[in-house]
Structure formats: structure tokens, C-alpha cells
KEZA-512335 format. One line per field, with one value per residue (C-alpha): residue number from 1; residue in one letter; chain; x, y, z. Coordinates in nm, 4 decimals. Layout:
REM KEZA-512335
nr c(NUM	...)
rest c(A	...)
kette c(A	...)
c1 c(X	...)
c2 c(Y	...)
c3 c(Z	...)
This chain:
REM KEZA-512335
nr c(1	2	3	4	5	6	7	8	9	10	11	12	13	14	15	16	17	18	19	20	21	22	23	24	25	26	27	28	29	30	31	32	33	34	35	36	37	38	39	40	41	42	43	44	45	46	47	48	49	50	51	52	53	54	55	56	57	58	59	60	61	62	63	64	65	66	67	68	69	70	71	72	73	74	75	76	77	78	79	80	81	82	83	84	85	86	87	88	89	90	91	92	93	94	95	96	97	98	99	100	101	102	103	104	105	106	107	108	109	110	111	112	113	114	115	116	117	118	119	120	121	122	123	124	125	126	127	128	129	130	131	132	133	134	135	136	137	138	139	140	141	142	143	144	145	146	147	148	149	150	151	152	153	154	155	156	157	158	159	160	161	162	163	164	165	166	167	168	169	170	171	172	173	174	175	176	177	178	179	180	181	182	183	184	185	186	187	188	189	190	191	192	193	194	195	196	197	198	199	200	201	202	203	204	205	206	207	208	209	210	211	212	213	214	215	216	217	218	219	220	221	222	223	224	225	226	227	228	229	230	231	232	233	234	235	236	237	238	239	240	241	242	243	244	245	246	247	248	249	250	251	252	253	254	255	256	257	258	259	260	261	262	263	264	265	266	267	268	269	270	271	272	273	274	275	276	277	278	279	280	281	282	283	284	285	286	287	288	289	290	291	292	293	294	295	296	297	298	299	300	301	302	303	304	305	306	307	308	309	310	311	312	313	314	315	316	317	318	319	320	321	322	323	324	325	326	327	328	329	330	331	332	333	334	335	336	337	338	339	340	341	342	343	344	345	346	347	348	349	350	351	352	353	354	355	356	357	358	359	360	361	362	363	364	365	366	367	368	369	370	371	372	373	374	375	376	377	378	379	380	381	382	383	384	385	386	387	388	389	390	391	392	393	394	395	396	397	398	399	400	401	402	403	404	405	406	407	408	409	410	411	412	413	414	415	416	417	418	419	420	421	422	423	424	425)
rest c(X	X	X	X	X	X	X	X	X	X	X	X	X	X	X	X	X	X	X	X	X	X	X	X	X	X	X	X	X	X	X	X	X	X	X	X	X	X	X	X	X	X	X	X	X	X	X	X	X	X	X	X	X	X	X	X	X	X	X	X	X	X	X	X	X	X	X	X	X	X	X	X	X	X	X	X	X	X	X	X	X	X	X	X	X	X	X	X	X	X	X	X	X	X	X	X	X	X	X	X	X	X	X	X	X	X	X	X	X	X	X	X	X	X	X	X	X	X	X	X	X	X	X	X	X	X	X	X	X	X	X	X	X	X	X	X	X	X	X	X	X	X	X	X	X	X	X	X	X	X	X	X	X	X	X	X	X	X	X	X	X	X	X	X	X	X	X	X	X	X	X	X	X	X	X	X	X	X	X	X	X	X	X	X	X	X	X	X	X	X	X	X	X	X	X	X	X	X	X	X	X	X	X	X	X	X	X	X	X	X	X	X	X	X	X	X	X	X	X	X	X	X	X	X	X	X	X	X	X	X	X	X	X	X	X	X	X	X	X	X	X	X	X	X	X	X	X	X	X	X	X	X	X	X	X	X	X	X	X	X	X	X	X	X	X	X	X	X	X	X	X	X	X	X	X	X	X	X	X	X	X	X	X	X	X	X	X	X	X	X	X	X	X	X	X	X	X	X	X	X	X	X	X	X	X	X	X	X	X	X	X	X	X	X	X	X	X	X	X	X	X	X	X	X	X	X	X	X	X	X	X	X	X	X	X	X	X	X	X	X	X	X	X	X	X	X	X	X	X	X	X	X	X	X	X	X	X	X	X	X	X	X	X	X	X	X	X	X	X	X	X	X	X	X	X	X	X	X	X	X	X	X	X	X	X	X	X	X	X	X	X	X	X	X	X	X	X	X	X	X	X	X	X	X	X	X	X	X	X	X	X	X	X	X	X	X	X	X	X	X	X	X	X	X	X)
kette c(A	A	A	A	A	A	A	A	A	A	A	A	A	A	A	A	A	A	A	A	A	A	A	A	A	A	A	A	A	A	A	A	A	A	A	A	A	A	A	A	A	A	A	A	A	A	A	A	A	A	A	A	A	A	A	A	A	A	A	A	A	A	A	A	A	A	A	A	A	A	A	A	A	A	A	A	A	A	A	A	A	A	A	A	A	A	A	A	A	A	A	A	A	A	A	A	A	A	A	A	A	A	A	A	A	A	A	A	A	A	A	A	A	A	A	A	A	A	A	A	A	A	A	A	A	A	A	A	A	A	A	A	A	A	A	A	A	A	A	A	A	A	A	A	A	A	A	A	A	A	A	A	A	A	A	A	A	A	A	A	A	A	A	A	A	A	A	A	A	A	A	A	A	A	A	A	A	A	A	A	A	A	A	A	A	A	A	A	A	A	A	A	A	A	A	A	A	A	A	A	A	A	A	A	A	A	A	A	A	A	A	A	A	A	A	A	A	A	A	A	A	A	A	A	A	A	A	A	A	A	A	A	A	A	A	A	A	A	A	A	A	A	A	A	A	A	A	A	A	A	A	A	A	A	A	A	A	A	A	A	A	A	A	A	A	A	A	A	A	A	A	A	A	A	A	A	A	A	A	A	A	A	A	A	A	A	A	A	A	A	A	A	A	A	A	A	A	A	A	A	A	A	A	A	A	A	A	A	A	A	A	A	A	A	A	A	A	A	A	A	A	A	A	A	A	A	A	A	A	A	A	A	A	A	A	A	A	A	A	A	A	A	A	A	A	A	A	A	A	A	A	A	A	A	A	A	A	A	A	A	A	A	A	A	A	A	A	A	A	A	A	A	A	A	A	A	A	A	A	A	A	A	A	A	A	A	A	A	A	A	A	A	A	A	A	A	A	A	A	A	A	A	A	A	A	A	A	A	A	A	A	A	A	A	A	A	A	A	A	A	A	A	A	A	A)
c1 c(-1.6923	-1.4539	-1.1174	-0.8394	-0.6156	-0.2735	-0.0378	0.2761	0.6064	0.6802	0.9868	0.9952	1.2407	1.4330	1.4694	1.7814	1.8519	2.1296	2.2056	2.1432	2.1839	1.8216	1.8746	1.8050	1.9724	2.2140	2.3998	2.3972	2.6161	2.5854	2.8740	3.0128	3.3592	3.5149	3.4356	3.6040	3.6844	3.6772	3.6247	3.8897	4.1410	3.9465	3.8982	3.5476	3.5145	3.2304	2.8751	2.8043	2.7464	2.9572	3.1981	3.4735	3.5092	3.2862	3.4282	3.3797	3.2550	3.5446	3.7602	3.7165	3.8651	3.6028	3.3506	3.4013	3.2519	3.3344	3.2000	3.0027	2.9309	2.6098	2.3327	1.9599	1.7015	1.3570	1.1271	1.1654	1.4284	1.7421	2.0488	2.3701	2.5331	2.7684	2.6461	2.7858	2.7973	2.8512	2.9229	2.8936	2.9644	3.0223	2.8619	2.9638	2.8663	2.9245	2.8995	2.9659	2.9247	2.7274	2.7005	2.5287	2.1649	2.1636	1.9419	1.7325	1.4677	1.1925	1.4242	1.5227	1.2390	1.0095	0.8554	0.7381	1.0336	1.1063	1.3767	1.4086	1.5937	1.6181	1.8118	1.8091	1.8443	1.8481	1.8822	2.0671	2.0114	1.8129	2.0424	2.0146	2.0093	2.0336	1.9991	1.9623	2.0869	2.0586	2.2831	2.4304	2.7764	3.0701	2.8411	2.7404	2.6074	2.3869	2.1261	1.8733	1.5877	1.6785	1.5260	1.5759	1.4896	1.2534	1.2620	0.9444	0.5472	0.5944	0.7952	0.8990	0.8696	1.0349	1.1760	1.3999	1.4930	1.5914	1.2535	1.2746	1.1033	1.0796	1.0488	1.0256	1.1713	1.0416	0.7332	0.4049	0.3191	0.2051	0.4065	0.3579	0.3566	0.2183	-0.1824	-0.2962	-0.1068	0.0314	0.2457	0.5065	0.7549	1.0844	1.1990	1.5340	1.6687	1.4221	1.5341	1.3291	1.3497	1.2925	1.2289	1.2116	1.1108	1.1118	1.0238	1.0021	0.6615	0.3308	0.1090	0.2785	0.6761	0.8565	0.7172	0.9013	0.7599	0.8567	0.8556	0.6403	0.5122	0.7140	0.6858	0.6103	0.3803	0.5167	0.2566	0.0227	0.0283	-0.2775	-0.3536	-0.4222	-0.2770	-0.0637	0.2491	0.3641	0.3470	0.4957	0.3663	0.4731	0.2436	0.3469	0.4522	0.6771	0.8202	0.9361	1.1322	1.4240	1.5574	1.8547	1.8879	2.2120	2.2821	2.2073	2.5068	2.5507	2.4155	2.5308	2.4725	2.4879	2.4102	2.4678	2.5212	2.3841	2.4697	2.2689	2.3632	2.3144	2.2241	2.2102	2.1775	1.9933	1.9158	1.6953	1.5387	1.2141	1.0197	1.1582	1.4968	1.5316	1.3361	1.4481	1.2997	1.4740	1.2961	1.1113	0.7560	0.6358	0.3509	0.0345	0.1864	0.4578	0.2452	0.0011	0.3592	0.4328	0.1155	0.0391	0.4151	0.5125	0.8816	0.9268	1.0938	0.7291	0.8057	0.5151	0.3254	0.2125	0.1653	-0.1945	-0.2340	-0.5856	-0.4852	-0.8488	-0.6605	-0.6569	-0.2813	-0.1995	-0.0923	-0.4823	-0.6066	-0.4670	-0.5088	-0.9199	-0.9734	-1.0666	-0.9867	-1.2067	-1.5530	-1.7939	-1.9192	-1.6767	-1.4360	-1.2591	-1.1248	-0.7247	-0.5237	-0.5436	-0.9255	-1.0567	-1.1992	-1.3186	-1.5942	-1.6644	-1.7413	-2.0958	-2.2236	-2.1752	-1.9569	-1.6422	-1.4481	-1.4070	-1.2232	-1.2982	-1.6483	-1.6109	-1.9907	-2.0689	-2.2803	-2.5720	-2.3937	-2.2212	-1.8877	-1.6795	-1.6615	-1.4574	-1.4912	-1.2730	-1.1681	-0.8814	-0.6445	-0.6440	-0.3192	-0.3557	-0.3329	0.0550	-0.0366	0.2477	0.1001	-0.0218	-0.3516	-0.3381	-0.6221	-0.5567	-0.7741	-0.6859	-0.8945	-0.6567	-0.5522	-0.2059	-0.1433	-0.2459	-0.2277	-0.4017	-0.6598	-0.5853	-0.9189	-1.1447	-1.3200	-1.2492	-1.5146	-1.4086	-1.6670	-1.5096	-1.5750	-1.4196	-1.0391	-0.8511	-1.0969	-1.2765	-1.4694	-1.3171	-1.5287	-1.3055	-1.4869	-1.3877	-1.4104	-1.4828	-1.7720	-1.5697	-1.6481	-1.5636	-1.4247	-1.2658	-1.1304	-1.0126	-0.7755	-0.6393	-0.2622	-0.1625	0.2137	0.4081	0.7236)
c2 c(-1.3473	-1.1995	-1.2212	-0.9785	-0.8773	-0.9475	-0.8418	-1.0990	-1.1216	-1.1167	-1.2162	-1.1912	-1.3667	-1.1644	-1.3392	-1.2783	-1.3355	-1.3581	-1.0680	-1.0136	-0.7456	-0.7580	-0.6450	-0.3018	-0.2362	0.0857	0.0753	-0.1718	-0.1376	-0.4362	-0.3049	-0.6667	-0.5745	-0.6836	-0.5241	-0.1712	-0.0498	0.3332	0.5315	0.7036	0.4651	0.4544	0.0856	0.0363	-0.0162	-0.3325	-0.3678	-0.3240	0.0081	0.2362	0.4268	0.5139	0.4344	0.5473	0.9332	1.1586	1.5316	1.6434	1.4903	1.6473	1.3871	1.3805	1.1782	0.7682	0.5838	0.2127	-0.1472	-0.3503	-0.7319	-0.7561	-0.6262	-0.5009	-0.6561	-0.6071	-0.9281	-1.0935	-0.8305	-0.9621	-0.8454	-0.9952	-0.9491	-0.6427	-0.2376	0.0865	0.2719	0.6217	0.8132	1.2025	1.4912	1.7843	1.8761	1.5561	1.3190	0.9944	0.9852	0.7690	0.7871	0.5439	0.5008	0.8213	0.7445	0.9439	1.2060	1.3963	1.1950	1.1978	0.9755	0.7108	0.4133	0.6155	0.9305	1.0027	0.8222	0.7648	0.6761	0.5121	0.4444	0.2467	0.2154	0.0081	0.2936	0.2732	0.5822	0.5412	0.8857	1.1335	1.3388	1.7183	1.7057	1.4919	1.4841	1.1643	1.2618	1.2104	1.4254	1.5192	1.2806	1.5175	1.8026	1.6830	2.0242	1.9389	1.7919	1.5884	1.4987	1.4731	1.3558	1.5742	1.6027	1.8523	2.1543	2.3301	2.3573	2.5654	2.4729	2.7200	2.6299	2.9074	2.8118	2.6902	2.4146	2.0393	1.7853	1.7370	1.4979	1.6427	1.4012	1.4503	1.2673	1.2303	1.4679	1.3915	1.7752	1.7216	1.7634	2.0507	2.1231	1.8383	1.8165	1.4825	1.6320	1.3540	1.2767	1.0112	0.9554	0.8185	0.6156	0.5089	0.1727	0.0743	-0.0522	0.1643	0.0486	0.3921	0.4138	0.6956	0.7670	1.0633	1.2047	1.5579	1.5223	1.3556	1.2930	1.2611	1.3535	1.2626	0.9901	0.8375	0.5238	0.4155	0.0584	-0.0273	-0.3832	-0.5531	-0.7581	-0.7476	-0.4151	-0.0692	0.1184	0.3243	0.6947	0.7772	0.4282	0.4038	0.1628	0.0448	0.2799	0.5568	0.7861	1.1156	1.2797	1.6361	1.7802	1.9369	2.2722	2.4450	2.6977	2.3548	2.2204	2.1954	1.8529	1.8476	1.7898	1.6429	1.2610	1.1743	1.0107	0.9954	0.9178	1.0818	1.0499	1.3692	1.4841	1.6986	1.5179	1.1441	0.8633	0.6078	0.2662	0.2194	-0.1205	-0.2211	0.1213	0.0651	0.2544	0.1199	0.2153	0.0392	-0.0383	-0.4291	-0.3406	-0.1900	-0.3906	-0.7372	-1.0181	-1.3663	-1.6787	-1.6440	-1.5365	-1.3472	-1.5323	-1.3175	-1.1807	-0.9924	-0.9139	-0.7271	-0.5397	-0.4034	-0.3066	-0.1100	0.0650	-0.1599	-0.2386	-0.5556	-0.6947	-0.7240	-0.4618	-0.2703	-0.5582	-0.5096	-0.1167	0.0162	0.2938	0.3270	0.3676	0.1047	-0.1639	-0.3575	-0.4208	-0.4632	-0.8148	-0.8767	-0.7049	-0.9097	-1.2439	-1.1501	-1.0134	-0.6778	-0.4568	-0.4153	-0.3004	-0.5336	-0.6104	-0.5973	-0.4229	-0.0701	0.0561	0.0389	-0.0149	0.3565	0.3697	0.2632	-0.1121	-0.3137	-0.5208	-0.8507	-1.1563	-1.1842	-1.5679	-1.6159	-1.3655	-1.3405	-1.0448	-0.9231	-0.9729	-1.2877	-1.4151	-1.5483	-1.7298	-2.0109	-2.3849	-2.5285	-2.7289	-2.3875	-2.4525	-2.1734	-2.1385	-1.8843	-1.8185	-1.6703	-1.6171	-1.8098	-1.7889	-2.1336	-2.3197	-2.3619	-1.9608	-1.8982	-1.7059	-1.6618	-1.6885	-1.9272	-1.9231	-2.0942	-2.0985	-2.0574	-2.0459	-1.9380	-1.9125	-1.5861	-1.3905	-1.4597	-1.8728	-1.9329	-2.2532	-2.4539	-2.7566	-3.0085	-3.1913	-2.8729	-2.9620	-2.7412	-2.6996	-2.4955	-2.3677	-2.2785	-1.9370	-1.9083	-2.0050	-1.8347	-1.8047	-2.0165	-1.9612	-2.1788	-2.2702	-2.4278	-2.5552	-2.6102	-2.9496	-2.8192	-2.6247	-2.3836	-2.3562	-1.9946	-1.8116	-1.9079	-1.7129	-1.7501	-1.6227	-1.6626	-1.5959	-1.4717	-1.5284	-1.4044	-1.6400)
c3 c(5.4852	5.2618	5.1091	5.1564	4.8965	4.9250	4.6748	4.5749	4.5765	4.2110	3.9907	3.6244	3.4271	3.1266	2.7736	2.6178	2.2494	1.9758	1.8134	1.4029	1.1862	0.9766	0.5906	0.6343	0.8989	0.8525	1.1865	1.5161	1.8649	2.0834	2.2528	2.2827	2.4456	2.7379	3.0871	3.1185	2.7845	2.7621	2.4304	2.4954	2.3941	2.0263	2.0956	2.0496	1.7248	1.6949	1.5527	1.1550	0.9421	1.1523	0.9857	1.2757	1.6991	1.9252	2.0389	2.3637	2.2263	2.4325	2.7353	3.0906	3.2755	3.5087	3.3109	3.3270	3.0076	3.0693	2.8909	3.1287	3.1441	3.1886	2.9074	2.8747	2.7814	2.6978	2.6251	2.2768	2.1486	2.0243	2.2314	2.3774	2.6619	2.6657	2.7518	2.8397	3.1570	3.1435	3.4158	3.3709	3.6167	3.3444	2.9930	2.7408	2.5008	2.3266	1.9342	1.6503	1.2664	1.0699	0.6739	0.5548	0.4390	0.1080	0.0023	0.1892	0.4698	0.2132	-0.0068	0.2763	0.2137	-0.0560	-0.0408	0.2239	0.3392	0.7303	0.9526	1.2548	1.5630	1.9137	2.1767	2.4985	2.7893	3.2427	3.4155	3.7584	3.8637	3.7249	3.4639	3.5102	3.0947	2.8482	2.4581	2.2214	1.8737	1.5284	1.3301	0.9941	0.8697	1.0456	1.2139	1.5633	1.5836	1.2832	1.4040	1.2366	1.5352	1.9034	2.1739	2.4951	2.8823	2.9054	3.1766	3.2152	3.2058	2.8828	2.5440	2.2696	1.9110	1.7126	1.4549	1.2058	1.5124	1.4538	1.4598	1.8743	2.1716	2.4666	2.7349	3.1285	3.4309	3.7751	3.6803	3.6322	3.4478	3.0527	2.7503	2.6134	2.2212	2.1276	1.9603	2.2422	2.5927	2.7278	3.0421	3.0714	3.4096	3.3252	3.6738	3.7738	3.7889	3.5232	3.1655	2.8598	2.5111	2.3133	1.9586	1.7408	1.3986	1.1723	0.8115	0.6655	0.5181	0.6121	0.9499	1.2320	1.0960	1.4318	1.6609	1.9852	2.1555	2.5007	2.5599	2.2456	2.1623	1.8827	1.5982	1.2420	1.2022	1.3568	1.6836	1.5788	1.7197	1.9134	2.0421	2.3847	2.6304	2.4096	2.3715	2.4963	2.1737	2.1547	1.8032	1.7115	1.4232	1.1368	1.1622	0.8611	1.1656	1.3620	1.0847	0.9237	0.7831	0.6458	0.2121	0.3141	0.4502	0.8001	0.9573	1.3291	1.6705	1.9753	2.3510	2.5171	2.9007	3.2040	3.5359	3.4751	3.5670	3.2827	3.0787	2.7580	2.5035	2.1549	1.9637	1.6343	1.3012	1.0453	0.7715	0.9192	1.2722	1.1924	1.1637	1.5001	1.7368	1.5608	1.8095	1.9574	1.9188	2.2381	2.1914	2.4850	2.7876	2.8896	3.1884	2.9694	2.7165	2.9603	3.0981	2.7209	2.6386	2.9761	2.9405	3.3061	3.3868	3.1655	3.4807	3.7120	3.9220	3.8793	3.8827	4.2657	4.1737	4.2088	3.9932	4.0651	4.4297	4.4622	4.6559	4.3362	4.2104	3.8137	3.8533	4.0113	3.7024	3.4876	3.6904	3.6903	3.3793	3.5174	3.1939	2.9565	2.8836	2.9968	3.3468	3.6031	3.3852	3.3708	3.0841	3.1998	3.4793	3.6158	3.6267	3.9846	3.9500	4.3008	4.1315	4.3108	4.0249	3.9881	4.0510	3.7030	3.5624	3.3730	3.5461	3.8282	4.2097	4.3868	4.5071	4.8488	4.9904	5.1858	5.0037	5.1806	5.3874	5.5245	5.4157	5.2476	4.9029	4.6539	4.3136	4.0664	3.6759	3.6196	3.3023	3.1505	3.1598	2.7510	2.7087	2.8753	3.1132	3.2233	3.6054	3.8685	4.1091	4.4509	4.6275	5.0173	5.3731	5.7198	6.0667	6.1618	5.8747	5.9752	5.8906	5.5327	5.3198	5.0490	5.1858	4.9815	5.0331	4.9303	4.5537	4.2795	4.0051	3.6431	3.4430	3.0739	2.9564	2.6516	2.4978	2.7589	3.0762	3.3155	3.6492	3.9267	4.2401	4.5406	4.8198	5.1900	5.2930	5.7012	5.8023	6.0603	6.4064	6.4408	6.1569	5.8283	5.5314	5.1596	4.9059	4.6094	4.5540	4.2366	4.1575	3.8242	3.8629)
């Protein structure tokens, strides 16, 4: 007997926030206007810290920029409700001023100082370019760090160039340029939270995290499974910060269609990824730390390609680096729960009497999980449902597991299977 893995329909609900403006917070866009405002019309002039409207680098006529109801989120940040669609079929850009940070980076927060950046971000199509910029108060074309698509299997880094990220979409080829090669596929219809940092002196200068975890301490570079960390090492040819104030943000792309949500610049991690009231369940904890779409759609994904979905992984304690465990969700795992185990995919046996029996880890209802187990059986495959008159025995674990038995209450005839359905709601 055995138990088929089925993989669930999943739904993940998004927490939204009020939005704040933390102490040391130099600029914040909500964009909190009403549906269909274009920049244009030098009407979008909200948020704190900036120092004009938001302008178009120049005015083709063919490019739509336009306000949009509905918002991004990512779990526990603060935003509101507004964004900004933009629409572009030639060579332009969005850009806005903010109070010039005085003094060269080093002198920001300290020396070494550092200065950082987010911004909420969906790509409906895949832009032929695009550039996220930080840039010197009046000089768009002075730029401090940018973050940009990136083209090919090779990079140059001649010198004296702005600080850059180079990030790819829709390819699964390394970075290149960077100490740790690492790989990172930007997907459409998904929403990102990027964050950036940068100083002129120190280990690791310029730093860009993808979907990071947030709260009160900052990622670390280098750690694995957790972000997605882009680190460029120091290199005096790479280089060339500006001894002048920083003062301006800009949006900038080639044929792209992309929204974009509560741009942020701080002179700390805390001041750009402030977070609501809402503290975040396992199930959404497990989706920021593993870089998954905050919304659960890559819950059902098997990046393994072992039959053996992320969702499952999480539901059965299967990462890790005891028994029954792989290190993350990309290394294969099909490990069946030992009789008295504490990872691993369902056990499915038979008792004395000859009646089926499954076993499984179980999250404990006292952890927020986030998630719900049913246990199901079926004489076809094809007609499942719970028996409400099997038994169910938990063995506790530790604080957040436990090892559930349910029993049949039938011995079958002919054949009889069991499942358990794993459902993120």
C-alpha cells in the first residue's frame, strides 16, 4: 500500500499595512493618487523627502505611465493601496529628486557609512532593458549605483563605472563578476521586493537582496537559503562614488511593460522595509526565506523535479540535516518517515487487525503554521474523503512537531488507500 502525492490547490492571502515614514527615512512614494494620473501633468507630487514631481526623462508619446488602484504587497511590509503602471514601447524613464544626503557615501550613517534602498516591483512582460537608479541631485546621468538587466554570459568591469547589479530575467546562466556565482530568474506576473544597499569602503560595498526576510537586523551576504544576495567585491577599477550628495531615483527601461510600489530610501535596512502589525505564519515564513512568490504560487513547484512539491516540504519537515532531510528545497528528497521519525513523506502500513494505517509529521496547531492536514482514504484513487470514525494518535516531538497515526476503522475487502492533503489557505 502506498500513498500518492497529490499536490493542492493553494491560495495565500496578502497582508496589507498602513503606511509610515520611520525617522530616518530620506524619501517614500506610496504613490497614493487616484487611478490614472500621468506624470506628465506634474501632478504627482505625494510621499515625504522629495524635493519636486515625479518627471518622464523625455516625452515620446508612445509610453503610458498611469496611477493604479490596486497596490503590492509583500508579507508584513507596510504599504497602502496605490502603484504605478508603466507602460514603455521606446527608450524612457521615470525620475524624481529627493533631499540630497550630504557628503560623500562614507559620511551617510558613519564611516563606513551605507545607503539603502527598496522598492516594490512586477514585471508584466519581460523588458528588453531596464535600469534602477540612484543618482547625483540634478545629473540623472550621474549615477551613484544602478541596478540593471543584464545581457550576456560575460560582464566587463573597466572602469571608472557607477557601483552596478546586474541582474537576469528568464535565464537560468550565472552572474558573472561577482566572487560566489550565483543565478537568480526574475518571472513575470510575480511581485519582488528588491533592496539595495551601497558604501564606498568596506566588505561587500554594493549588495541587492531579492525578496529578503524583514525585521529588525539587515540579511547577511553569503547566507544561503535565505536571500537572494548579489555582492560585488571591492575593486578600485569598479568604482567611482560620487564626493557630491546623492539625490535621485529613476526608473528607466526599453520595451517593458512593469508596476511599480512604495519606493524607499533610508539611511538603514529598517527604514526601508518598515513592517505592519501583522507578524508573518510558518507557511510565509518558509516562502521568504526560500525566495518563493509571497503569494503560494510556487508552493506546488518541485524544484527537485523528485515528485515532492515545496508546500510537502514544508508540511513534513523535510529540510534540514537530519534523517529524512535534504539540505533545501532544490536538493532531491523522497524519504518515507521512519516508524518513529521526525521527517520525512508519509508512512502508509497496515495494524494487526489489517486495517490501514498512515503516519505523518504534523505542524502543531500552537506553532501558526499557517497550513492544515486532512487525512483522506479511497478504494479507487479517484473518490477521496476523510472517515470520520478512523482513530488518530499524536505523538509530540518537540514545540512545533508531532507524529500523527490515523487508523482505518474497516479492514478492506479489496483495496484501500491513504493520503494526507496539505492545504495553505
Amino acid at each position: 500500500m502506498k500513498t500518492p502525492n497529490f499536490p493542492s490547490l493553494l491560495l495565500a492571502c496578502a497582508l496589507i499595512g498602513t503606511a509610515s515614514s520611520p525617522a530616518q527615512i530620506v524619501a517614500y512614494e506610496p504613490f497614493t493618487y487616484a487611478p490614472g494620473i500621468n506624470p506628465s501633468a506634474n501632478t504627482m507630487n505625494g510621499g515625504t523627502g522629495w524635493t519636486d514631481t515625479w518627471l518622464r526623462s523625455s516625452d515620446t508619446g508612445a509610453n503610458t505611465y498611469l496611477t493604479v488602484a490596486g497596490g503590492l504587497t509583500y508579507p508584513t511590509l507596510t504599504t497602502t493601496g496605490g502603484a504605478l503602471g508603466i507602460n514603455i514601447v521606446n527608450a524612457e524613464g521615470i525620475l524624481r529628486e529627493f533631499t540630497p544626503i550630504e557628503g560623500n557615501i562614507e559620511d551617510i550613517v558613519g564611516t563606513p557609512g551605507r545607503s539603502w534602498g527598496s522598492m516594490l516591483i512586477r514585471f508584466n512582460i519581460v523588458p528588453a532593458d531596464f535600469e534602477i537608479k540612484i543618482f547625483n541631485p540634478g545629473d540623472p546621468a550621474a549615477s551613484a549605483f544602478q541596478i540593471r538587466k543584464d545581457f550576456g554570459p560575460e560582464k566587463s568591469w573597466v572602469g571608472p563605472f557607477p557601483p552596478s547589479i546586474f541582474i537576469r530575467m528568464a535565464q537560468t546562466q550565472p552572474v558573472e563578476g561577482f566572487d560566489a556565482e550565483v543565478s537568480y530568474q526574475l518571472l513575470t506576473g510575480q511581485t519582488y521586493l528588491f533592496v539595495w544597499s551601497f558604501a564606498a569602503t568596506g566588505a561587500n560595498p554594493t549588495q541587492f537582496f531579492i525578496n529578503p526576510g524583514i525585521g529588525a537586523v539587515a540579511p547577511t551576504p553569503g547566507v544561503v537559503n535565505l536571500e537572494k544576495i548579489f555582492v560585488k567585491p571591492p575593486d578600485t577599477n569598479d568604482y567611482n562614488f560620487p564626493t557630491n550628495p546623492i539625490g535621485g531615483f529613476q526608473y528607466f527601461a526599453t520595451n517593458g511593460d512593469v508596476v511599480i510600489d512604495e519606493v524607499r530610501i533610508g539611511k538603514t535596512f529598517q527604514d526601508v522595509t518598515p513592517t505592519s502589525a501583522s507578524a508573518l505564519n510558518g507557511i510565509q515564513q518558509f516562502r521568504v526565506d526560500k525566495a518563493l512568490a509571497a503569494n503560494g504560487s510556487q508552493d506546488a513547484a518541485e524544484p527537485a523535479t523528485d515528485g515532492v512539491s515545496n508546500l510537502e516540504k514544508f508540511a513534513f519537515n523535510m529540510i534540514g540535516a537530519g534523517p529524512g532531510q535534504a539540505s533545501g528545497i532544490a536538493v532531491p528528497n523522497v524519504a518515507t518517515l521512519a516508524p518513529a521519525g521526525s521527517a520525512g513523506l508519509p508512512l502508509v502500513s497496515r495494524d494487526a487487525t489489517g486495517k490501514l494505517q498512515i503516519t505523518y509529521i504534523q505542524r502543531k496547531a500552537s506553532s501558526n503554521s499557517g497550513i492544515t492536514y486532512t487525512v483522506e482514504f479511497s478504494n479507487d484513487l479517484v473518490a477521496w474523503a476523510p472517515n470520520a470514525t478512523a482513530t488518530t494518535s499524536p505523538v509530540s516531538i518537540d514545540s512545533i512537531f508531532e507524529r500523527v497515526t490515523v487508523t482505518d476503522s474497516v479492514v478492506p475487502p479489496g483495496k484501500r488507500f491513504a493520503r494526507v492533503k496539505v492545504i495553505a489557505p
